[in-house]
C-alpha positions as CSV (number, residue, x, y, z in Angstrom):
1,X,77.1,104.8,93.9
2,X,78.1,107.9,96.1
3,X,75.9,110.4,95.8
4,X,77.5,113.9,95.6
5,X,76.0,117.1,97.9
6,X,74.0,119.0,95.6
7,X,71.7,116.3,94.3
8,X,69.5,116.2,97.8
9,X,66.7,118.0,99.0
10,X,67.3,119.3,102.6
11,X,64.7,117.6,104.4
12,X,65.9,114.2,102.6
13,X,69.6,114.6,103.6
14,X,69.1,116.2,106.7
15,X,66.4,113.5,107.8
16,X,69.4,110.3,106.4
17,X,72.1,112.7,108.3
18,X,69.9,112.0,111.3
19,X,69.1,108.4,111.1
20,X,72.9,107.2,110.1
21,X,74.4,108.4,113.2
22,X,72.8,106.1,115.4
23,X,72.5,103.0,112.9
24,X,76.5,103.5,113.0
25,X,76.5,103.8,116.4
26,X,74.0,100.2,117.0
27,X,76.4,98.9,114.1
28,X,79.7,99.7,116.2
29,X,78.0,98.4,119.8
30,X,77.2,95.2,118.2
31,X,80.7,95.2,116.6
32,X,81.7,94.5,120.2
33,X,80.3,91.3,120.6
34,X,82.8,88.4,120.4
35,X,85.8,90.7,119.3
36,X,89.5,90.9,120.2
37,X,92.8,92.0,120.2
38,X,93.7,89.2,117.3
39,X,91.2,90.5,114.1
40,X,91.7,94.3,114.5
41,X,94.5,94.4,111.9
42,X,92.6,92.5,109.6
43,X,90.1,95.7,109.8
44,X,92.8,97.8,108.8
45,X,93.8,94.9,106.1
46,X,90.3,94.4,104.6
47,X,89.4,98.0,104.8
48,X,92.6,98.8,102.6
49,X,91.8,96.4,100.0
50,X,87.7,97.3,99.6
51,X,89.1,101.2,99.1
52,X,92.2,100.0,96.6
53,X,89.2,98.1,95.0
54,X,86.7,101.1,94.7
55,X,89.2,103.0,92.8
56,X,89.0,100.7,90.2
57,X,86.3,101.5,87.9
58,X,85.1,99.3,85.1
59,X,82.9,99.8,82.1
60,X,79.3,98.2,82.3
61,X,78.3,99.5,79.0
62,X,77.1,102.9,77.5
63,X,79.8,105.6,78.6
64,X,79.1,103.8,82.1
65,X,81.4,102.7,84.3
66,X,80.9,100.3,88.1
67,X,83.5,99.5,90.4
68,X,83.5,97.1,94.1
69,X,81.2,98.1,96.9
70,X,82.4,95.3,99.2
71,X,79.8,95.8,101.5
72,X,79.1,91.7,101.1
73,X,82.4,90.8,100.5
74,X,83.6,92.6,104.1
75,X,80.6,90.8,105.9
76,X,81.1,87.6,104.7
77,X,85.0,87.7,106.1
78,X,83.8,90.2,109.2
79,X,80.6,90.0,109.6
80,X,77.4,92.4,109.6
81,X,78.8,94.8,112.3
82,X,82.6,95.3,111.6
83,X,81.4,95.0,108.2
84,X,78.9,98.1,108.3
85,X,81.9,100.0,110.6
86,X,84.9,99.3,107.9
87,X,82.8,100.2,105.1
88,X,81.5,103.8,107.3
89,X,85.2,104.5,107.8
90,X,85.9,103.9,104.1
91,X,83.0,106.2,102.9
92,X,83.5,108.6,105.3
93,X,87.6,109.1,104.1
94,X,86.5,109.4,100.7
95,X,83.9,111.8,101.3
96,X,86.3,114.1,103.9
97,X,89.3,113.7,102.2
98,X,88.9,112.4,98.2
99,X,85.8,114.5,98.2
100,X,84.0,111.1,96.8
101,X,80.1,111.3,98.0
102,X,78.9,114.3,99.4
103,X,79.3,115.8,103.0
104,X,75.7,116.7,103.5
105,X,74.7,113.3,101.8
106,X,77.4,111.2,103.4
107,X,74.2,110.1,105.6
108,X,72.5,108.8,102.7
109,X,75.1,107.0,101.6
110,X,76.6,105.3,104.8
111,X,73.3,104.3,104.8
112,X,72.6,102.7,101.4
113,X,76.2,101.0,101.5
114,X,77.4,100.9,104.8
115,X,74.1,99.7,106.6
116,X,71.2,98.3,104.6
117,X,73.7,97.2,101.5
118,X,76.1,95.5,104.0
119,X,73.1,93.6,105.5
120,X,71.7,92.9,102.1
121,X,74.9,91.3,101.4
122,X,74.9,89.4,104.7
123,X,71.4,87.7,104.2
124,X,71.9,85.2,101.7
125,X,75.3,83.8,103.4
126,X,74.0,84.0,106.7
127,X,70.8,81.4,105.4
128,X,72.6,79.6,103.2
129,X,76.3,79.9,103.2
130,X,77.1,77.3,105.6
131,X,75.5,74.6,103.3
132,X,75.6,73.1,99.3
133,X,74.3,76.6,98.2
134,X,77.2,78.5,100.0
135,X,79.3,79.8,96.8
136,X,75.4,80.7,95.5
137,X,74.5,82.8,98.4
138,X,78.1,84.4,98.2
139,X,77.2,85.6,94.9
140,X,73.6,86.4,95.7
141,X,74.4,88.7,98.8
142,X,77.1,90.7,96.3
143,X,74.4,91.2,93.7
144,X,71.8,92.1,96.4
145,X,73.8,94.4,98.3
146,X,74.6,96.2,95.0
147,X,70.8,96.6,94.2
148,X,69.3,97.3,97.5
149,X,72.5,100.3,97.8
150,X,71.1,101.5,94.1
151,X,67.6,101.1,94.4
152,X,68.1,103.6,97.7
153,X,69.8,106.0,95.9
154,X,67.6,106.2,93.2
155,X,64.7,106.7,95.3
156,X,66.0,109.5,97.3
157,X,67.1,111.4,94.3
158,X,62.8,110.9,93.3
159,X,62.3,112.1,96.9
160,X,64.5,115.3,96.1
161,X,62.4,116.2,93.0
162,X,65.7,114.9,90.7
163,X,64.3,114.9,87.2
164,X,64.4,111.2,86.0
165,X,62.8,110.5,82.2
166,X,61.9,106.8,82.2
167,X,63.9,105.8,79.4
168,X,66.5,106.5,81.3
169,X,65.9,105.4,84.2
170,X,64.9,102.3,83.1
171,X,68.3,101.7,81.7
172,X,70.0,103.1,84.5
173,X,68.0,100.1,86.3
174,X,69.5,98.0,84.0
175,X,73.3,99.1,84.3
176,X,73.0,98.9,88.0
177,X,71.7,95.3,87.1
178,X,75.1,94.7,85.4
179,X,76.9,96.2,88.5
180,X,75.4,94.3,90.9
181,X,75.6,90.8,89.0
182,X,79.7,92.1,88.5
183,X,80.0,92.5,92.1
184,X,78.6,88.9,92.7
185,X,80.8,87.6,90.3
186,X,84.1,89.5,92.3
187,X,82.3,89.0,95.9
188,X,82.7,85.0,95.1
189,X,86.6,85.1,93.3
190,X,87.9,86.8,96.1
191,X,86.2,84.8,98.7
192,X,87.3,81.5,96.9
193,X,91.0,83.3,96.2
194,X,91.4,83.8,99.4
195,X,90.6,80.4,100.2
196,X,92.5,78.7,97.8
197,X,95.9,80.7,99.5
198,X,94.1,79.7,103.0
199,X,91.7,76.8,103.6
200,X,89.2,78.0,106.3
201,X,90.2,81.8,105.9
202,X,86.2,83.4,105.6
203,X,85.4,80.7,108.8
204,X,88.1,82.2,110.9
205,X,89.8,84.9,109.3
206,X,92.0,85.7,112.3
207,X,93.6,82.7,113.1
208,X,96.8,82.2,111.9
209,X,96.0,83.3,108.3
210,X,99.0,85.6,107.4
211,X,99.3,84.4,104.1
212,X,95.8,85.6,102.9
213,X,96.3,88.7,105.0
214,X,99.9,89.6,103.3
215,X,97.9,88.5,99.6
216,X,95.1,91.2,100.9
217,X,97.8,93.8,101.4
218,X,99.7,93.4,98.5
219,X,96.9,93.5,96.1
220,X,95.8,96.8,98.0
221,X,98.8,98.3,97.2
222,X,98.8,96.9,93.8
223,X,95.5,98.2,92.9
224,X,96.2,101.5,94.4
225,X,100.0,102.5,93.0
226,X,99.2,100.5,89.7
227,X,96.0,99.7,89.2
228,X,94.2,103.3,88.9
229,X,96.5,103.7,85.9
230,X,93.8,101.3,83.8
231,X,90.5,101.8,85.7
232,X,88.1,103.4,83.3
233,X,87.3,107.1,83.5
234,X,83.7,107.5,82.3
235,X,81.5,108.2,85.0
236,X,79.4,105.5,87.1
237,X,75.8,104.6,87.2
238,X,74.5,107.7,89.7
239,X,76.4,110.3,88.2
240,X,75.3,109.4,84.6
241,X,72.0,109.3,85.8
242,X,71.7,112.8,87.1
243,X,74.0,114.1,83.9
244,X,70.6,113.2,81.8
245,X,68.6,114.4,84.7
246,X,69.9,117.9,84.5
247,X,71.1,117.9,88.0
248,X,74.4,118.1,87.5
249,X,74.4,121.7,87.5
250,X,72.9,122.1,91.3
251,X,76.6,119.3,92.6
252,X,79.1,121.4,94.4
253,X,81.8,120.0,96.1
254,X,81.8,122.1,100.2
255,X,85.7,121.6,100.9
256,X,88.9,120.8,99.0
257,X,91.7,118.8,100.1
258,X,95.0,118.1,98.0
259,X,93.4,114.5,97.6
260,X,90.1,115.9,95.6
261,X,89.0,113.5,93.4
262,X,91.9,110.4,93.9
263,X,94.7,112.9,92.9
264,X,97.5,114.3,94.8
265,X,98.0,117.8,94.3
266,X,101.3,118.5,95.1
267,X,103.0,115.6,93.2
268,X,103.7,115.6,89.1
269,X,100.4,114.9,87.0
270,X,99.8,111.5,85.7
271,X,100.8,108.4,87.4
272,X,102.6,110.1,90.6
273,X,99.1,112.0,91.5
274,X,96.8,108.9,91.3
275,X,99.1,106.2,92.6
276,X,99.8,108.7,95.7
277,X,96.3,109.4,96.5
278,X,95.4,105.5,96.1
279,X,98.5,104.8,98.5
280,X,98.1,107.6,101.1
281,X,94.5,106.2,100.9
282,X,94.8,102.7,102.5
283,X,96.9,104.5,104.5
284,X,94.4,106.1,105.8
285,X,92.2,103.4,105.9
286,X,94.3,101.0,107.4
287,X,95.1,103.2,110.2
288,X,91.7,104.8,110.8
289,X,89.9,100.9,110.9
290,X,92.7,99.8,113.0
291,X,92.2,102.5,115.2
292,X,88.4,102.0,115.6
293,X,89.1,98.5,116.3
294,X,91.3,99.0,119.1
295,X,89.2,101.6,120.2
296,X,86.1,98.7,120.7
297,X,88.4,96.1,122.2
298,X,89.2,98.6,124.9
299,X,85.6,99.9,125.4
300,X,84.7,96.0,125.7
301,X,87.5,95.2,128.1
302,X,86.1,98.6,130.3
């Protein structure tokens, strides 16, 4: 779903460069409201575990592979605005240090995920999640926020003049259809996992609920150290899209960092590289959402 540099025009990445930094500024204002000291680790906490869950990728048919957004699972425990901020931080790590997503596009995708996928993903459990229909709409806002995040993408790669034969984009319409209806599927069994180890947790996440807090962090670290050793290695739905296109000869990566592409460079290959970029990446994560959170208490409290 991250769209690498290389793949945009100027004027379409420049103009989404523009418009992010002040729908990330509104989201972290509004992130504000009703806010305190108790839920800023469970930024850190939830941010951890969407990031160990991205690294996970998992075939969705034709040498095509999906993994967690979360931009509907953090809003549903969150909500909209710590939601859109976690999810910013997370992109913006894996762009700036796991080169994942481009630097000139990071705009264009903080928006598609971060903003209009998170508030896709919001919608349906914010009209119906309080009632009958509540493990629906969980479901619903996953598969939504996958498809609105996709159907952006796609359309700025049009805008950029990124070749697109039908048949394939059809099908690429298609496996993002699979994606989205998977991240439903995982949107609701965490939401109802979490639940099961503590009653009440989505309600009022940061009251008293270490258990489903310490099963958060575990499974981070789970999914990060262990996990990446069985996540599937063919490449997702945008980056298959634009190998057909012919586009993947204009994607260059700007920097490097010893964590390019979930790897650590200066351990032993195999399982010591990936499970030390996945760990120093929560890391990361946990620190940097922590950080932001404290950082808005106190700006509150001014």
């Amino acid at each position: 779903m991250h769209i690498p540099d290389g793949f945009l025009s100027t004027p379409v990445w420049a103009a989404l460069d523009a418009a992010a930094v002040p729908s990330v500024a509104i989201a972290v204002r509004r992130a504000q409201r009703g806010f305190d000291d108790s839920r800023v680790p469970l930024l850190g906490v939830m941010g951890a575990f969407v990031f160990a869950a991205q690294m996970i990728n998992f075939p969705v048919g034709i040498g095509t592979t999906g993994h967690l957004v979360g931009g509907a699972l953090l809003a549903c425990t969150l909500g909209p605005a710590p939601a859109a901020v976690v999810l910013s931080a997370i992109i913006s790590i894996q762009a700036l240090v796991f080169q994942d997503g481009g630097i000139l596009a990071l705009g264009a995708n903080l928006l598609n995920m971060a903003i209009f996928g998170v508030l896709a993903g919001w919608l349906p459990y914010r009209l119906w999640g309080s009632g009958r229909w509540r493990r629906q709409a969980i479901f619903a806002g996953g598969t939504l926020s996958v498809l609105v995040s996709a159907i952006l993408a796609l359309s700025e790669l049009l805008l950029s003049g990124v070749r697109m034969p039908l048949p394939v984009l059809g099908l690429s319409l298609a496996l993002f259809l699979v994606s989205a209806l998977l991240e439903g599927a995982i949107t609701l069994a965490v939401v109802e996992a979490l639940e099961a180890i503590q009653p009440g947790f989505v309600r009022a996440p940061a009251q008293g609920h270490s258990a489903a807090w310490a099963a958060l962090g575990v499974t981070a670290v789970l999914l990060a150290g262990v996990g990446v050793l069985f996540a599937a290695g063919a490449p997702d739905g945008i980056q298959k899209l634009v190998y057909h296109g012919g586009a993947v000869a204009h994607a260059r990566g700007l920097i490097s960092t010893p964590f390019s592409g979930y790897e650590t460079a200066f351990l032993p290959a195999g399982w010591a590289r990936k499970a030390g970029a996945g760990l120093a990446g929560i890391a990361f994560i946990y620190l940097l959402c922590v950080g932001i959170g404290r950082a808005v208490v106190r700006r509150r409290s001014a």
